[in-house]
ZAVEXFI-284098 format. One record per residue (C-alpha): residue in one letter; chain; x, y, z. Coordinates in steps of 0.25 Angstrom, whole numbers. Layout:
! ZAVEXFI-284098
(A; A; (X; Y; Z))
...
//
This chain:
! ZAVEXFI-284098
(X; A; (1052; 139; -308))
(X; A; (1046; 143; -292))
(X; A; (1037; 132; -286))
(X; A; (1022; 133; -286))
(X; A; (1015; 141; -272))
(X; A; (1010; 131; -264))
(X; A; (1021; 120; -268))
(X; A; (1028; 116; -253))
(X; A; (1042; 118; -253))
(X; A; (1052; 102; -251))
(X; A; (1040; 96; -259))
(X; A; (1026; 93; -262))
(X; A; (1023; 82; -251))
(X; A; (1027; 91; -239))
(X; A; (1016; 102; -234))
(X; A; (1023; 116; -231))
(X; A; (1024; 118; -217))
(X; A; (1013; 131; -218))
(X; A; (1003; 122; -222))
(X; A; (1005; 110; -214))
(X; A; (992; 109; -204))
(X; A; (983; 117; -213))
(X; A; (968; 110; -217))
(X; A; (968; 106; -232))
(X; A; (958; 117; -235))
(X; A; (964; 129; -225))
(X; A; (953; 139; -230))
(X; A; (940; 130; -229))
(X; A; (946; 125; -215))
(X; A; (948; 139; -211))
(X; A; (934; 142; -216))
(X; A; (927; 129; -209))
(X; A; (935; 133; -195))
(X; A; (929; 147; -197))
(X; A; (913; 141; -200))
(X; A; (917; 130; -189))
(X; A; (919; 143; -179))
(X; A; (908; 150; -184))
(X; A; (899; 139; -183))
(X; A; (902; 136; -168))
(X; A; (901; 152; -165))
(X; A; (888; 150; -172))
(X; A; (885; 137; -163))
(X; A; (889; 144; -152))
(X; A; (881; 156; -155))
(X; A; (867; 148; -156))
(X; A; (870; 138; -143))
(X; A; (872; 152; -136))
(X; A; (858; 155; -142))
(X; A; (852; 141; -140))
(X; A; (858; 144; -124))
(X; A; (852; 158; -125))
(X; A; (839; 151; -128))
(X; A; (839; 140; -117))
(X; A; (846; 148; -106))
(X; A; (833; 159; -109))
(X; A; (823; 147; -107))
(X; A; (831; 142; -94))
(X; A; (830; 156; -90))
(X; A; (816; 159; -92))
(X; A; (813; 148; -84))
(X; A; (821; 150; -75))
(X; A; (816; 163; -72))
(X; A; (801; 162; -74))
(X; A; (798; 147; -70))
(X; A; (808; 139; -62))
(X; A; (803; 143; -50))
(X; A; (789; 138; -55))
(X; A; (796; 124; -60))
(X; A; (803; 124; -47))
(X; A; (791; 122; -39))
(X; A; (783; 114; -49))
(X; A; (777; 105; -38))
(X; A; (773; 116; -28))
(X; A; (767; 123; -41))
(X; A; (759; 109; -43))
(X; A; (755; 109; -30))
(X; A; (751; 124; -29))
(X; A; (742; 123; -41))
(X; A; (736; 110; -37))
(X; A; (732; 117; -25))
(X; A; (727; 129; -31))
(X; A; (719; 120; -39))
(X; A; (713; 113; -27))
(X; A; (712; 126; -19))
(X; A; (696; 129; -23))
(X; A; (693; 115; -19))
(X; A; (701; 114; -7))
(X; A; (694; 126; -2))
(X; A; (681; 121; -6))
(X; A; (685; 108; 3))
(X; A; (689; 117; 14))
(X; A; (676; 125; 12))
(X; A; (668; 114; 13))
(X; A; (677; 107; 24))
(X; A; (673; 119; 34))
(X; A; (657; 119; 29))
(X; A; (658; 105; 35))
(X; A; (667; 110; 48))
(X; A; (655; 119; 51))
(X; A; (644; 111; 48))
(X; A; (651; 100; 57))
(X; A; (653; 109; 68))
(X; A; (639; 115; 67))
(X; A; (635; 99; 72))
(X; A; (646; 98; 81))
(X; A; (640; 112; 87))
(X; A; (626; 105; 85))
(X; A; (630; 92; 92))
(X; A; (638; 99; 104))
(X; A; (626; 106; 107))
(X; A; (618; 95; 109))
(X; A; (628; 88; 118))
(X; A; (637; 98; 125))
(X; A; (631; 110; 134))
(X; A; (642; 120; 128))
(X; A; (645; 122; 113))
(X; A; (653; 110; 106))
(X; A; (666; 116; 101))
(X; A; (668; 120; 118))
(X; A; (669; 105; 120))
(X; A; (682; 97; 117))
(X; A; (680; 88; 106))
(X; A; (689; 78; 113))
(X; A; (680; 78; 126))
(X; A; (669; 73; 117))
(X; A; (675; 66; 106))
(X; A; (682; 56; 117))
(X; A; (672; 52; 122))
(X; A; (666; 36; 121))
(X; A; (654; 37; 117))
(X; A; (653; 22; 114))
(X; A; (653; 21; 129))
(X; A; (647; 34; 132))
(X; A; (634; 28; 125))
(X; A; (635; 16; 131))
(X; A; (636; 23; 144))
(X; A; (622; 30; 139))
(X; A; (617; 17; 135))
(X; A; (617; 12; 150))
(X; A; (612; 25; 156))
(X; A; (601; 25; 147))
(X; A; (597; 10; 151))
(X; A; (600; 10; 163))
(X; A; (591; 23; 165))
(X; A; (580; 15; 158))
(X; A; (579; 3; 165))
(X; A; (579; 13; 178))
(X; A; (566; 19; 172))
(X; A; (561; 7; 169))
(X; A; (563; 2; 185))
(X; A; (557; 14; 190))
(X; A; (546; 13; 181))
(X; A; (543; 1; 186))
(X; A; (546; -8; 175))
(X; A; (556; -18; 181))
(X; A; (556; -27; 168))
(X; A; (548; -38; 175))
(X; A; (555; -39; 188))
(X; A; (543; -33; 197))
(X; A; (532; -43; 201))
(X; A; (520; -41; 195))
(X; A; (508; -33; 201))
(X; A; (501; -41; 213))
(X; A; (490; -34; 222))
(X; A; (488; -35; 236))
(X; A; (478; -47; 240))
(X; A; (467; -40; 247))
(X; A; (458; -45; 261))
(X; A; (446; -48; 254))
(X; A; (450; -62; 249))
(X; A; (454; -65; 264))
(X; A; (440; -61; 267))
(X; A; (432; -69; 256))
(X; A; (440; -82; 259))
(X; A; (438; -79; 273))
(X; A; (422; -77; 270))
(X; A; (422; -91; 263))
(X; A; (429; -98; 272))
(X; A; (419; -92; 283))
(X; A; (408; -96; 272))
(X; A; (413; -111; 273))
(X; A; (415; -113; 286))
(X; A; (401; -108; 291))
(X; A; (394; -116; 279))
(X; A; (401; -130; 285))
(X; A; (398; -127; 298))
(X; A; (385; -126; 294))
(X; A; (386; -142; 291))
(X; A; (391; -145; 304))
(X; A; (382; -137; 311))
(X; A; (371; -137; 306))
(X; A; (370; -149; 296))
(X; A; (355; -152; 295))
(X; A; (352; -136; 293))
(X; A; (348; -133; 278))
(X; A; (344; -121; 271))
(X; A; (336; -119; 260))
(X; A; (338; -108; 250))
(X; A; (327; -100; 243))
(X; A; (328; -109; 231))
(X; A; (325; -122; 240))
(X; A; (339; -126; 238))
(X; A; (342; -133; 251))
(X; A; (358; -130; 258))
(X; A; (360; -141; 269))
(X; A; (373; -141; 278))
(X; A; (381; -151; 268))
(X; A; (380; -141; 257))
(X; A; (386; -129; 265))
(X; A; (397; -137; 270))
(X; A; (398; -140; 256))
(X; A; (399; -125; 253))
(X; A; (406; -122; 264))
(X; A; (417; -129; 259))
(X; A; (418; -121; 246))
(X; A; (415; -108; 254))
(X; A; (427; -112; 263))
(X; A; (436; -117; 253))
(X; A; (433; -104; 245))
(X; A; (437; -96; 257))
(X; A; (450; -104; 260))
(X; A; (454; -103; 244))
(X; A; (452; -88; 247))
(X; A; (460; -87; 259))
(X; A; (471; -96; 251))
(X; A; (471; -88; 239))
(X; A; (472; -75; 247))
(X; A; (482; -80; 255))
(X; A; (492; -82; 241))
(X; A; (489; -69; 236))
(X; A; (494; -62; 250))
(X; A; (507; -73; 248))
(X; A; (508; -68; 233))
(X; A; (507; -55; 238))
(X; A; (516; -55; 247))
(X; A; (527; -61; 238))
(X; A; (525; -51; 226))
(X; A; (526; -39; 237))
(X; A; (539; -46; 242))
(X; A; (542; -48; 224))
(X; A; (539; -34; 224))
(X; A; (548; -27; 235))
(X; A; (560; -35; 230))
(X; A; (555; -30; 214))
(X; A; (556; -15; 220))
(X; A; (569; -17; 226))
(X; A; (576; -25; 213))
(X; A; (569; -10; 208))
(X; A; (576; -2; 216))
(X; A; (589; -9; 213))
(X; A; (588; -10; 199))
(X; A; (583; 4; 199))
(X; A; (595; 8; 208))
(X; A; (604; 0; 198))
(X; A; (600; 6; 186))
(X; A; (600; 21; 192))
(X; A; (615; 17; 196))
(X; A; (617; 11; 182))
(X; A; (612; 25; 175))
(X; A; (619; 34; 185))
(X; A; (634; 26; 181))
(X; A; (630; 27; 167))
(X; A; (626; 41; 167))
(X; A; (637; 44; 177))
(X; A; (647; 38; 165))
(X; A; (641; 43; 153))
(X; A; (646; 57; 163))
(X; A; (658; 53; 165))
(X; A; (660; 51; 151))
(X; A; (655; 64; 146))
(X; A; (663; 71; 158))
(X; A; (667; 85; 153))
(X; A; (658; 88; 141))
(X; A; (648; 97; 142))
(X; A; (635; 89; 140))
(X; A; (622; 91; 139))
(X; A; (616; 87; 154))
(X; A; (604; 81; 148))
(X; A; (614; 71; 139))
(X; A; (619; 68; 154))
(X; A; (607; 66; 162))
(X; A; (600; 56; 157))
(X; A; (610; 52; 145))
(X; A; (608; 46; 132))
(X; A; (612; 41; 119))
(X; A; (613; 56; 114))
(X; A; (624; 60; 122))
(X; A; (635; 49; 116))
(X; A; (629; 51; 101))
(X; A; (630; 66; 104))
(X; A; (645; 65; 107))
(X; A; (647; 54; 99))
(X; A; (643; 64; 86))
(X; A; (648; 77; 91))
(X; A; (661; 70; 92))
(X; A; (660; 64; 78))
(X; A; (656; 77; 73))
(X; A; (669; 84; 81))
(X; A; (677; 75; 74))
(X; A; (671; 78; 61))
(X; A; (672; 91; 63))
(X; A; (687; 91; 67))
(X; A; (692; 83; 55))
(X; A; (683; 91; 46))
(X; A; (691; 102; 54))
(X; A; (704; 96; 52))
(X; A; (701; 93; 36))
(X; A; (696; 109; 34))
(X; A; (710; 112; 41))
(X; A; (719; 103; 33))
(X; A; (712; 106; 20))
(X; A; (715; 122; 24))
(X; A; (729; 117; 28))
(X; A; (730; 112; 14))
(X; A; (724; 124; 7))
(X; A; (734; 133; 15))
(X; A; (747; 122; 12))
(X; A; (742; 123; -3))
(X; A; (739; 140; -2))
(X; A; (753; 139; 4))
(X; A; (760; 131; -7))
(X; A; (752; 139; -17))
(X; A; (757; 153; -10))
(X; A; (771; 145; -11))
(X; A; (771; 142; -25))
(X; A; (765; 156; -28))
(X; A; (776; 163; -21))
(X; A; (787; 155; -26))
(X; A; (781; 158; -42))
(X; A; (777; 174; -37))
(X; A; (762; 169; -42))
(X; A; (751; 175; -32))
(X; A; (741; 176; -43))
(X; A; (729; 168; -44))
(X; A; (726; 164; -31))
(X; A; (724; 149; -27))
(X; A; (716; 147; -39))
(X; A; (714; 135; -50))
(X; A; (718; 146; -61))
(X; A; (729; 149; -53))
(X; A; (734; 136; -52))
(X; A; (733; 136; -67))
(X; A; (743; 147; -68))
(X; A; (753; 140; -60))
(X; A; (750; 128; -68))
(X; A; (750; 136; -81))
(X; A; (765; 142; -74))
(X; A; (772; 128; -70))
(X; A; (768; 123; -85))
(X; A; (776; 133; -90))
(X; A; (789; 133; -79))
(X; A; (788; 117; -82))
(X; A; (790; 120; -97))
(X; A; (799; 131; -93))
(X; A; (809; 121; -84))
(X; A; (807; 111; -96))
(X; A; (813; 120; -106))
(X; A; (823; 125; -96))
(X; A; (827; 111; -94))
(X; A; (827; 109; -109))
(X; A; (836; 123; -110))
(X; A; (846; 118; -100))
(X; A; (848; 107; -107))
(X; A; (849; 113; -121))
(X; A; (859; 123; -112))
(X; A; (868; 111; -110))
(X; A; (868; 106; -123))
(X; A; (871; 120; -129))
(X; A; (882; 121; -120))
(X; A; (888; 109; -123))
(X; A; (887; 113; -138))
(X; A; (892; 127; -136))
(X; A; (903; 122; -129))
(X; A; (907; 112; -142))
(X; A; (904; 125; -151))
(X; A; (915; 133; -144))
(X; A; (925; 122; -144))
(X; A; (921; 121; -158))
(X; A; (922; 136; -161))
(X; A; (936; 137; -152))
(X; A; (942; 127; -159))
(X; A; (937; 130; -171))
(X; A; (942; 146; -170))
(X; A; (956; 138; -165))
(X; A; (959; 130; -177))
(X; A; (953; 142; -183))
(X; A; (963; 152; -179))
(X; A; (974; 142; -180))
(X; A; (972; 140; -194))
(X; A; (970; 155; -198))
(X; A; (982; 158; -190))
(X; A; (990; 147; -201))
(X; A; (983; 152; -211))
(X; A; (984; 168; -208))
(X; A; (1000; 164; -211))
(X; A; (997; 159; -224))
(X; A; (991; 173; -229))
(X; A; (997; 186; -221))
(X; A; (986; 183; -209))
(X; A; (974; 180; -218))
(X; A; (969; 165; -214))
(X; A; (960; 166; -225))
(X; A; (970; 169; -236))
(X; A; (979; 160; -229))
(X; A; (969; 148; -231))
(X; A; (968; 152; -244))
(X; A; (985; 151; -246))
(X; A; (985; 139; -238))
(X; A; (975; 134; -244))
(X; A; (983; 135; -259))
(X; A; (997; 131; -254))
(X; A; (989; 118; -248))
(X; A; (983; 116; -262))
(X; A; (995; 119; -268))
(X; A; (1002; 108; -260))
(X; A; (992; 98; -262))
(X; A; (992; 100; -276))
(X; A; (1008; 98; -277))
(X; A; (1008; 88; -270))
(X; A; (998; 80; -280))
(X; A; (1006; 84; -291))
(X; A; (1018; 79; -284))
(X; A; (1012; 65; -283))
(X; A; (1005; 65; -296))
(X; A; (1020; 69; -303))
(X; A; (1025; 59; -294))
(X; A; (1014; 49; -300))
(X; A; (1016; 52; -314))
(X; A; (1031; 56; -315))
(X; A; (1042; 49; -307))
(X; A; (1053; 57; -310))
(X; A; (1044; 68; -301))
(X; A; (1058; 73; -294))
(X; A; (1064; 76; -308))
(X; A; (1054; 85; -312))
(X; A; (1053; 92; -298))
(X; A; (1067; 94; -301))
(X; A; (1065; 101; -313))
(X; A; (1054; 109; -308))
(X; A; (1063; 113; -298))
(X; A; (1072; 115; -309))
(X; A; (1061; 123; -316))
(X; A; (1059; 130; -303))
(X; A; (1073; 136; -303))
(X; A; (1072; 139; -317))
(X; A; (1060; 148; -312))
(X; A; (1050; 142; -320))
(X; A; (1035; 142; -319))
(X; A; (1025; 130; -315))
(X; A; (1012; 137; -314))
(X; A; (1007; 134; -326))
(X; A; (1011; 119; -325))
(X; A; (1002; 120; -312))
(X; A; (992; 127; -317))
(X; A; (990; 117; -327))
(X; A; (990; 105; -318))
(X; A; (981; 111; -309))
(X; A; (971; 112; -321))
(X; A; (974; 97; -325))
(X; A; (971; 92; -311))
(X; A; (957; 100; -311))
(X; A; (954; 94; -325))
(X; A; (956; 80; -320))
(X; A; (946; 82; -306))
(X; A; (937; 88; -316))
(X; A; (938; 75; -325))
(X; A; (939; 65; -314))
(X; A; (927; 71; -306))
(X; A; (918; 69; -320))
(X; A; (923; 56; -321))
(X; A; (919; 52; -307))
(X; A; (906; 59; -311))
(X; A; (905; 50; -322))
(X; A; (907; 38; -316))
(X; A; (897; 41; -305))
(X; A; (886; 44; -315))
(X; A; (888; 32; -324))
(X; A; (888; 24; -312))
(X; A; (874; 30; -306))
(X; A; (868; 28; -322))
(X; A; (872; 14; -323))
(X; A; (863; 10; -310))
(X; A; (852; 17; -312))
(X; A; (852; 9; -328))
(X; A; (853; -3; -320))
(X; A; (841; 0; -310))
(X; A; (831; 5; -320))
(X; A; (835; -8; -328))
(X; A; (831; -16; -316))
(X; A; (818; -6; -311))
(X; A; (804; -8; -315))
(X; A; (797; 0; -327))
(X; A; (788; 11; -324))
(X; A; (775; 4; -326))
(X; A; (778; -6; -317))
(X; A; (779; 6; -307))
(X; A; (769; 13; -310))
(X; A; (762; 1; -308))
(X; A; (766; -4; -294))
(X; A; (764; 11; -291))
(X; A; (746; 8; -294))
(X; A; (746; -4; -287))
(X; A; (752; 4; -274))
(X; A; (744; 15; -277))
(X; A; (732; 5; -276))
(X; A; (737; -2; -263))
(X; A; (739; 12; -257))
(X; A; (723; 15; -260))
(X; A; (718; 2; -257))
(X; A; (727; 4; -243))
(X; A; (721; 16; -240))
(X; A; (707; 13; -243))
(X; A; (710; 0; -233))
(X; A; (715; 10; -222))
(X; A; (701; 20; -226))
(X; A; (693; 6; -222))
(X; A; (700; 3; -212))
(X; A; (700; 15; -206))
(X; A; (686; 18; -206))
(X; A; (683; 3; -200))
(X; A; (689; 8; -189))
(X; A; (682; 20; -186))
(X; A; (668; 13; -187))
(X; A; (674; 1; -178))
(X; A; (678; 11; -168))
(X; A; (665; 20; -171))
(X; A; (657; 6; -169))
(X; A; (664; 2; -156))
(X; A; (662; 16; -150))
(X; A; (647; 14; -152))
(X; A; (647; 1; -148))
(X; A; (652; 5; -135))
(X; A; (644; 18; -133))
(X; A; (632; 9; -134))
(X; A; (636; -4; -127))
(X; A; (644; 3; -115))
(X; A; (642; -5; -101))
(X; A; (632; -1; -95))
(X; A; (642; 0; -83))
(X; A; (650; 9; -91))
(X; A; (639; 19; -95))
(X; A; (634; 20; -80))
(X; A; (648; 21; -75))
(X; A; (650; 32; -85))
(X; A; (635; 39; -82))
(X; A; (643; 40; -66))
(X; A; (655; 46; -73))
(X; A; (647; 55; -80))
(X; A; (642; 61; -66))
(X; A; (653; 62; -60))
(X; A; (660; 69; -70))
(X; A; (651; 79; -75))
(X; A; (648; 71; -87))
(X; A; (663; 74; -91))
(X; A; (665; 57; -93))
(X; A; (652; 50; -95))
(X; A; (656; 39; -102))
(X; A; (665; 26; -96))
(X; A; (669; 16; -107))
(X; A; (678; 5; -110))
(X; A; (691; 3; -118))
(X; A; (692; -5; -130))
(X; A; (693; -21; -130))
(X; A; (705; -23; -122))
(X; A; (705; -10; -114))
(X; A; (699; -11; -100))
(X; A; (701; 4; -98))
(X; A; (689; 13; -96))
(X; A; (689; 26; -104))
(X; A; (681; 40; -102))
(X; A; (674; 46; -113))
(X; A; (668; 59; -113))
(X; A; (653; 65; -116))
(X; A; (652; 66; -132))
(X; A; (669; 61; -130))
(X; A; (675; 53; -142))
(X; A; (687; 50; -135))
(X; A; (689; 43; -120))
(X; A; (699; 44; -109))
(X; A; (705; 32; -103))
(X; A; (702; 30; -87))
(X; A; (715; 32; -82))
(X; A; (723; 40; -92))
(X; A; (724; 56; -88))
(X; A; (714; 53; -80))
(X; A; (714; 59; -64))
(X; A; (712; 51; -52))
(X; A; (697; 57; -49))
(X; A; (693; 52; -64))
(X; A; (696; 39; -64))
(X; A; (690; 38; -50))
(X; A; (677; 44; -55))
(X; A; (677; 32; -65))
(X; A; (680; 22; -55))
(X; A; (669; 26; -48))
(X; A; (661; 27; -60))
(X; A; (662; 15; -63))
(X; A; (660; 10; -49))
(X; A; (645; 15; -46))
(X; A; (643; 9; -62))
(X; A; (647; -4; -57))
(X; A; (643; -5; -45))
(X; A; (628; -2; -51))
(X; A; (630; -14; -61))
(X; A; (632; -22; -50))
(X; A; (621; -21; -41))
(X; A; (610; -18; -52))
(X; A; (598; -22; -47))
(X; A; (604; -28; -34))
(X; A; (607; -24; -21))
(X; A; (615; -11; -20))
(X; A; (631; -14; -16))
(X; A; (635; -2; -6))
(X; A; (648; 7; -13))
(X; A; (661; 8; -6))
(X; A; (671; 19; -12))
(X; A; (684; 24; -6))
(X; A; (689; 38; -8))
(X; A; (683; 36; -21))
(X; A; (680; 50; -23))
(X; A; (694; 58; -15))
(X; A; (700; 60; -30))
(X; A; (687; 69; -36))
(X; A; (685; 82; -36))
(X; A; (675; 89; -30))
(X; A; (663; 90; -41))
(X; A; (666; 74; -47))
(X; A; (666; 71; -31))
(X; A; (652; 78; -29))
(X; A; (646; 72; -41))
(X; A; (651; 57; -36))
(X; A; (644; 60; -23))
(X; A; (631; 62; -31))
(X; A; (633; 50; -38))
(X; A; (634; 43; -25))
(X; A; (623; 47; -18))
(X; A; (614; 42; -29))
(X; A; (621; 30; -28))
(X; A; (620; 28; -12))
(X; A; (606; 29; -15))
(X; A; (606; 14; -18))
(X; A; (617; 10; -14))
(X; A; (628; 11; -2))
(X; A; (640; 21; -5))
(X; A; (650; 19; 4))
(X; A; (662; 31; 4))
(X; A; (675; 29; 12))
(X; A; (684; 41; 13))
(X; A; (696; 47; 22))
(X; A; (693; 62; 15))
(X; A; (684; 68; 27))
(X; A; (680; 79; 16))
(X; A; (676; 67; 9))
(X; A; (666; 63; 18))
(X; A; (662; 75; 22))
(X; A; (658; 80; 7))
(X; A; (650; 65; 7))
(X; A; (643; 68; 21))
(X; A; (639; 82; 14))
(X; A; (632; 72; 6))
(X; A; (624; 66; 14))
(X; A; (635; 54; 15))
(X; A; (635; 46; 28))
(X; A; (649; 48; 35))
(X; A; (655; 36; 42))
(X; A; (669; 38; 49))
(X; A; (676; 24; 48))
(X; A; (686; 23; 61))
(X; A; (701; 19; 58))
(X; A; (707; 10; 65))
//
């Protein structure tokens, strides 16, 4: 009797050579290293798409917009520019309107000061000039000159003696007359004291009564003489007063003539070189130092309004440059300097910058893909390896046919394992195991047959599986019954579910009507709130907002409060529902415009019916454009009509526009 294929030879318990090393399923391993293979061809195959995908993506970008994300601020920059070109311009435009206007004055001025035309004289020959001490130069010419009139007016401020007229002869002779009179009338008493006249009245004159009279009649005669003896002395003394009056004249006269002359031959001296006028010269006046005291303010005006006009084209040309720059390096010289231009370019680095961020995002998947990959191709090598090692082995098996190989290896490793079962279930059952191997080796040499014995084992050891998998199947389902007996023992009944179920019906109805109520509470809280302050707004508020609303077209009328607890201010627009906090994504120029708002609103509230307080603001307008700028300025000049607006600013475009507004301009000198 021969022994069954797959037995191995010297005993059950030692693994033929052939076999040793095979996997316990050699035909499902052969199959699982071919599907491992596959699967990292496969993976391989779609990293290699995946890296198709990104390397595409890195490529497009790299051809159509690196350049542009490589320049990404000079792009900025360009469009910024383009943006602000119109209104640079415009400032440029307007900067040369007030060059020539200024140099129309400067022309005007220098006409009425210089003999030759303005722009001929140095404005360093002018513009050096004192004319703090030039004026008061003048200030002595012209008072020295006008005492000199005065003098030789005659008008010597009190320091002539007054008018006197010469004593004539005529006083000499009454007194002398008199004194004649009287002296005959007493010698009348002495010689001839008994002769008496007797008028035509019959009034009788004796000798006693004309020496009586001749007394007076002397003594009239000597008072005479007396009297015109004083006026000759007085006379004498005022013509003596007088001569000395006429030469303190002439002295003073000589003084003040010397006095004009050195301030005349100064104010010469310190006009030296320019081309005056003659008649600012001859006789000069307070004309000539206020005439070159404003032509040279107006010179310097005029060279910083030239300088501004020439640093503003300085930056159109930097920003036409950068612009030409950016064109050239993007091969885009469409468009022109224009807003819709700068659009384009925007619109153009929108799209590199989402280009770059997707090559970014490709590069790095290009990393991960090729760390993957190279784990797929390790995996693949090894796996075609291990592969072609064991179909090698099991090629040997079946004449170079791995698969039917797997197949006979797969049986004689069955084979073996079964034998060796049987072996140690014999050995179990019947010790005297090595006697009946020696019979069947016996049996073997006898040339008997043991399929059948094996074939009917083989049948026995199926029927039992079968039977102890039903078993365990049993087990399992009595198992599972028995708990679920014990939990609908324990469980509640179906009414009591049914009912728990209604009551938590009725809670979820009565929740939902709770949340309805509440819900609608709160819309007419809020609704009431709303109305309550429309209607009860500050008055400060509501006047702030009426300025807002005029300096932004009407586009924010409306400055409100935050709820209780919130200090901020919020923006609302006309007919809006929905405000806009101050300070959130708003710009710089806004939140200005409500400050200042504001400002004129309180600055109202504070001095109603009061004296007005003057308004002192700071670069407050240097962050607006050009139309919210012109509308403020309107604000203002209603407001300087009754009350001072005070307006400090470094910008000399600034002040120019205000001066166009009838604004009065005060340089402030630093120190």
């Amino acid at each position: 009797m021969g022994r069954g294929p797959g037995a191995p030879p010297g005993g059950t318990d030692e693994l033929p050579e052939a076999l040793r090393g095979l996997p316990a399923e050699p035909v499902g391993h052969l199959e699982a290293l071919r599907d491992r293979r596959r699967e990292a061809g496969v993976r391989i195959e779609q990293l290699d798409r995946e890296a198709a995908l990104c390397d595409e993506s890195v490529q497009d970008y790299r051809d159509g917009y690196e350049k542009v994300a490589a320049i990404e601020e000079d792009v900025r920059a360009a469009t910024a520019h383009m943006t602000a070109m119109p209104d640079m311009k415009r400032d440029v435009e307007r900067a040369e309107a007030e060059v020539r206007a200024l140099e129309a004055r400067c022309l005007e001025q220098g006409a009425s000061v210089f003999t030759v035309a303005w722009a001929e004289v140095p404005r360093d020959d002018y513009a050096g000039i004192d004319t703090a001490e030039l004026r008061e130069q003048v200030v002595v010419a012209q008072k020295s000159r006008e005492r000199l009139m005065a003098q030789q007016a005659g008008k010597g401020g009190g320091s002539e003696p007054p008018e006197m007229p010469k004593p004539g002869w005529a006083s000499i002779a009454a007194g002398l007359v008199l004194l004649a009179g009287g002296l005959a009338l007493a010698g009348w008493r002495f010689l001839y004291p008994d002769l008496v006249f007797e008028t035509l009245g019959g009034t009788r004159i004796t000798a006693t009564f004309a020496l009586s009279v001749s007394i007076f009649v002397g003594g009239g005669g000597l008072v005479t003489l007396g009297v015109r003896a004083a006026k000759a002395l007085r006379y004498k003394r005022y013509r003596v007063a007088v001569e000395e009056a006429a030469e303190r004249r002439a002295e003073r006269v000589a003084l003040l003539k010397g006095e004009e002359e050195d301030a005349r031959d100064t104010v010469r001296t310190m006009v030296a070189g320019l081309p005056l006028r003659e008649s600012l010269l001859e006789t000069p006046g307070l004309d000539l130092p206020t005439g070159i005291e404003k032509l040279a303010e107006l010179a310097e005006r005029l060279h910083e309004r030239r300088g501004e006009v020439e640093r503003r084209r300085e930056k159109i040309q930097r920003a036409a440059e950068r612009i030409a720059g950016v064109r050239d390096a993007l091969s885009y010289h469409s468009g022109g300097e224009t807003p819709v231009a700068a659009r384009v370019l925007n619109s153009l680095l929108d799209a590199a910058l989402k280009a770059r961020e997707g090559a970014g995002a490709a590069e790095q998947q290009l990393e991960r893909i090729g760390a993957e990959r190279e784990e797929a191709e390790a995996e693949r090598t090894a796996a075609t390896r291990e592969l072609h090692d064991l179909e090698a082995r099991l090629a040997g098996f079946a004449d170079g046919d791995p698969d039917r190989g797997g197949a006979v290896a797969a049986e004689r490793l069955q084979s073996w394992r079964r034998a060796r079962e049987l072996r140690q279930e014999l050995e179990r059952t019947h010790p005297g195991l090595d006697g009946f191997v020696a019979e069947i080796a016996a049996a073997d040499a006898d040339g008997e047959s043991w399929e059948a014995l094996r074939e009917t084992l083989e049948e026995l050891y199926a029927l039992r599986e079968r039977l102890t998998s039903h078993a365990e199947e049993l087990r399992a389902t009595i198992a599972r019954l028995g708990t679920e007996i014990e939990h609908l023992g324990d469980g509640e009944t179906a009414d009591t579910i049914e009912g728990r179920i209604e009551v938590l019906k009725e809670q979820v109805r009565e929740a939902k009507e709770g949340r309805d109520r509440a819900f609608l509470l709160a819309r007419l809280v809020r609704e009431a709130d709303r109305r309550f302050r429309d209607e009860n707004q500050p008055e400060l508020l509501k006047r702030a907002g009426r300025y807002l609303g005029q300096v932004t077209r009407g586009r924010y009328d409306r400055i409100e409060l935050g709820d209780p607890g919130d200090e901020s201010f919020y923006l609302r627009e006309p007919g809006g529902s929905t405000t806009r906090k101050v300070g959130e994504a708003l710009s710089q120029g806004t939140k200005e415009q409500v400050y200042l708002a504001l400002r004129l609103a309180i600055i109202s509230h504070l001095d109603a019916d009061r004296e007005r307080l003057p308004l002192f603001m700071d670069e407050t307008l240097v962050n607006w454009d050009a139309w919210r700028r012109d509308r403020a300025f309107g604000i203002l000049e209603r407001v300087a009509e009754e009350r001072q607006v005070f307006i400090f600013t470094c910008h000399p475009a600034m002040a120019a526009e205000m001066e166009d507004r009838g604004a009065r301009i005060i340089p402030l000198a630093v120190e």
